[in-house]
Every structure is written in C-alpha cells, then in structure tokens.
C-alpha positions as CSV (number, residue, x, y, z in Angstrom):
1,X,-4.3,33.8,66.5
2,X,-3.0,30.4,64.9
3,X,-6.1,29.9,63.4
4,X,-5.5,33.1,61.7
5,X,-1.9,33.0,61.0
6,X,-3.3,29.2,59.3
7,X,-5.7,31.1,57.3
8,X,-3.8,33.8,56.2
9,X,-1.0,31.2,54.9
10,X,-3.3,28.8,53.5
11,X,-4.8,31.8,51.3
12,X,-1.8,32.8,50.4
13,X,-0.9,29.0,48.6
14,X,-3.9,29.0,46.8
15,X,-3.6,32.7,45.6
16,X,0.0,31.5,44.8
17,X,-0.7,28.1,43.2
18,X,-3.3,28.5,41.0
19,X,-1.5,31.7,39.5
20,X,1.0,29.6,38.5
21,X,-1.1,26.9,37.5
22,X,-3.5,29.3,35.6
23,X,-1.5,30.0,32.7
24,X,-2.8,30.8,30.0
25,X,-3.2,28.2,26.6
26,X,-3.8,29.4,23.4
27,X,-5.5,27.8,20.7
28,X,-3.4,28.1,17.5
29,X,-5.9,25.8,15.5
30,X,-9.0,23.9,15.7
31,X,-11.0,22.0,13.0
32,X,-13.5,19.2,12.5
33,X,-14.1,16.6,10.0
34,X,-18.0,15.0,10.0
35,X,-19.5,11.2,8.8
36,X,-16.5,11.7,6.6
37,X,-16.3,8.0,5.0
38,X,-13.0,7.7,3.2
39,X,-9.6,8.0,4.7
40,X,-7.6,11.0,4.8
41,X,-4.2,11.2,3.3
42,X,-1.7,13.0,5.5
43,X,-2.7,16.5,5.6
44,X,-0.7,19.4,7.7
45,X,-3.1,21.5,9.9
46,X,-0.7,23.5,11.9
47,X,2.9,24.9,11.2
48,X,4.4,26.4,14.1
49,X,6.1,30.3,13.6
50,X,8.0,29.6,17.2
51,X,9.5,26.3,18.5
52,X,7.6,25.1,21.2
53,X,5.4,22.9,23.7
54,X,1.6,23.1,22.4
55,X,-1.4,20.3,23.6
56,X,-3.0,18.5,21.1
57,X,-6.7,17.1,22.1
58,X,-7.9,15.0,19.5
59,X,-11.0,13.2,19.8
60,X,-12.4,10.5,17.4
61,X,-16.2,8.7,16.6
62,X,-17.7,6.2,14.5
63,X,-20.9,7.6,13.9
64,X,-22.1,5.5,11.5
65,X,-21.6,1.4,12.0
66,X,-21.5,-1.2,9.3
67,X,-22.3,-4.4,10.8
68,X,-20.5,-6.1,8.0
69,X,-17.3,-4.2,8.1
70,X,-13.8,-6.1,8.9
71,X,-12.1,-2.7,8.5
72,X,-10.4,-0.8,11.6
73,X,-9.9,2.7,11.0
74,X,-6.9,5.1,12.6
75,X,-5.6,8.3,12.9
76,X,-1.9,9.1,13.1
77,X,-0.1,12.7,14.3
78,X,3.0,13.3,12.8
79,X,5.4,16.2,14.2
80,X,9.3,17.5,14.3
81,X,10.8,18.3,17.5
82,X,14.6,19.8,18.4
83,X,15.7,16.1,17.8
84,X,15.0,16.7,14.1
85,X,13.3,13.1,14.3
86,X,9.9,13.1,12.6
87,X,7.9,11.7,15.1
88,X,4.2,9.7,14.8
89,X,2.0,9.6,17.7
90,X,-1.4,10.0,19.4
91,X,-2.6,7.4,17.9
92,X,-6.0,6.5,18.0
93,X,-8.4,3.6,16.4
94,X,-12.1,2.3,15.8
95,X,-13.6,-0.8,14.2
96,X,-15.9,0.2,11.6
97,X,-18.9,-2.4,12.7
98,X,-19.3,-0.5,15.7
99,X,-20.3,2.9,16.8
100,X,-18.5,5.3,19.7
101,X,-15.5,6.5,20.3
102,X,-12.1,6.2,18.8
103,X,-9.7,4.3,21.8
104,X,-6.2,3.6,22.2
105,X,-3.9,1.3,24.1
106,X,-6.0,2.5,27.2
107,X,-8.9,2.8,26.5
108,X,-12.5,4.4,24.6
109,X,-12.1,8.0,24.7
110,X,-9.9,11.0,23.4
111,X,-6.6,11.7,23.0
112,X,-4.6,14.9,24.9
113,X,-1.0,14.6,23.7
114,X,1.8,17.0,24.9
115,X,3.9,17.3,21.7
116,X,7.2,19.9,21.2
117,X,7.3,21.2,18.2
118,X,10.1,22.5,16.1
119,X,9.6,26.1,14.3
120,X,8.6,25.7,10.4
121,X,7.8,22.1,10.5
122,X,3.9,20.9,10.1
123,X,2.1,19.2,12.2
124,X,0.2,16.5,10.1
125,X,-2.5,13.9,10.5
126,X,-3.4,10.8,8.6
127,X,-6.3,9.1,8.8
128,X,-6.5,5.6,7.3
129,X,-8.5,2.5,6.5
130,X,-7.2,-1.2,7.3
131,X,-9.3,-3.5,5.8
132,X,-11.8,-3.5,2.8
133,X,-14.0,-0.2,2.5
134,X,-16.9,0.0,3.7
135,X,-20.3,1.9,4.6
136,X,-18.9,3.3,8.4
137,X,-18.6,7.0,8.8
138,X,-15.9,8.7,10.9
139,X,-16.1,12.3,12.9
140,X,-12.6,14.0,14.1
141,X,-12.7,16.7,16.4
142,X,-9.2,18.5,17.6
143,X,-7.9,21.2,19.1
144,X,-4.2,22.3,19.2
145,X,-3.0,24.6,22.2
146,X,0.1,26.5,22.3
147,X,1.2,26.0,26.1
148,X,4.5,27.8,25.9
C-alpha cells in the first residue's frame, strides 16, 4: 500500500512540475547572416509591442580563417529595460586566423541571454572588426524567444 501511495505521489510531482516547467516560448524573431565578411553596423532586429522577459540564443562561427589576420571580431546586443538604461550585452568574440565558434568570458560556444525588455524600444546588434580587415568570414545565427 506505501508503495502505492509512493507512486501515486511521485506521479503526481512530475505531472505537476513539468506543467509548470513546460511553458510555452515563443519565437518573436529569428534570422541568420552567412560568410558575411564585413562588420555590421548596429542594426535593430526586434522591437517589442509588450514589455517583457524574452531569451535571446545567439550563436556565432568563423567559417572562413585567414592565417594572416591580427583582427578579433565581436558581436554586441544592445536592449532597454524598466530602468530606461540602454544596456549592451551577450557579448561574444572570435579571432579571425582561426576557424569555430564565437566564445566569451567562458568559453567556445553560444550565447543564451535572459534580457527584459521595455515596450517600443529595439533590440539591436553590432557586429564589429578590431584590427585591420581581412579575408575571414563570419556566420551569426539567433533566435529571440518571448518567455513571458
């Protein structure tokens, strides 16, 4: 009868928990940019209708590598939140003499950022070149979520 009782109740929790933890996300806007090989000057690609929380995954590749390049490039989020503070984050960078994935203070990979956003104000990015140019190519990929 425990054993059942036990059951029953551990069920229940799941059932519970991942209803709650289900919740839907809706993507509000998506986009890619490919072997693109110039910087990008700051550029809005959402503007929020609704103040709100919304997750940003951004992810970042050299896919083409210039041995000789001294050049770092990096991509920069800018956003307004209830603070009325334009805010720059999400950050993300890559040598331009080596191919793979953007990193940032952590490590190689993406980027997931959890950004609040304040109704009518653009969320931007800026992509831009340290360094001399050079013959490396870049691809973006990102995907904003609206998650309240």
């Amino acid at each position: 009868m425990h054993k059942r009782t036990f059951l029953a109740v551990a069920i229940a929790t799941l059932v519970i928990c991942g209803a709650n933890l289900s919740a839907a996300q809706i993507v509000v806007a998506k986009g890619k940019v490919l072997n693109h090989t110039t910087p990008i000057a700051q550029r809005t690609f959402f503007t929020p209708t609704s103040t709100g929380l919304y997750g940003l995954s951004v992810y970042g590749t050299v896919t083409v590598a210039d041995p000789n390049s001294t050049s770092e490039w990096s991509l920069t989020i800018a956003w307004t939140d209830d603070s009325d503070v334009i805010n720059n984050g999400c950050v993300m960078y890559a040598s331009g003499n080596r191919a793979g994935s953007f990193g940032n203070f952590i490590g190689s990979w993406g980027d997931v950022c959890p950004i609040e956003v304040k109704a009518g104000t653009p969320i931007t990015v800026t992509v831009s070149q340290t360094g001399s140019p050079d013959k490396s190519a870049y691809s973006l990929y990102w995907t904003l979520e609206q998650l309240e």
